[in-house]
N, C-alpha and C positions, 0 to 999 in steps of 0.2 A: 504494500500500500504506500509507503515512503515513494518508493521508484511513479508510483500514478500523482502524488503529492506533486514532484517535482514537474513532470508533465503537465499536469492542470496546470501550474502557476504559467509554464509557457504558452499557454492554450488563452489563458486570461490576457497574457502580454501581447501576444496574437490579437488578441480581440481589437486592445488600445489602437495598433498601431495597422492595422489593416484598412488597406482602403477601398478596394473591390469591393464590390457588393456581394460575389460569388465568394469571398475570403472569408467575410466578415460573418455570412452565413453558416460558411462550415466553421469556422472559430466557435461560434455560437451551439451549434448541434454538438458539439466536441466538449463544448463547456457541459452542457445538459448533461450527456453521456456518464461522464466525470463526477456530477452531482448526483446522478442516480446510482454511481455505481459504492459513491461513499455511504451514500443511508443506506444502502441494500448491506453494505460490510456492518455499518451501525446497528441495522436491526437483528442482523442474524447474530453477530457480540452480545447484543443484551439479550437477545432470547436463549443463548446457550448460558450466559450468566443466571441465568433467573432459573432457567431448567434444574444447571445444579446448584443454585440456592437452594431451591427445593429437598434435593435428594439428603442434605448433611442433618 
């Protein structure tokens, strides 16, 4: 996740300095991507945290 860390930040830096319309788009879909793929890491962490909450 570290290594997608560094990749989003360029993906965002992308965003700033893009000036294409077709650049700026995929910067954008790539940012998205990026956000959904952290809460998807987020949620499955706390649902495995909680799961063995549970079991102790």
């Amino acid at each position: 996740m570290g290594i997608l860390g560094v990749i989003f930040l360029f993906v965002v830096l992308g965003q700033l300095v893009a000036k294409e319309p077709a650049m700026v788009t995929a910067f954008t879909v790539a940012g998205w991507l990026f956000w959904v793929v952290f809460v998807a890491e987020f949620l499955l962490r706390a649902y495995i945290a909680g799961f063995r909450a549970g079991e102790a």
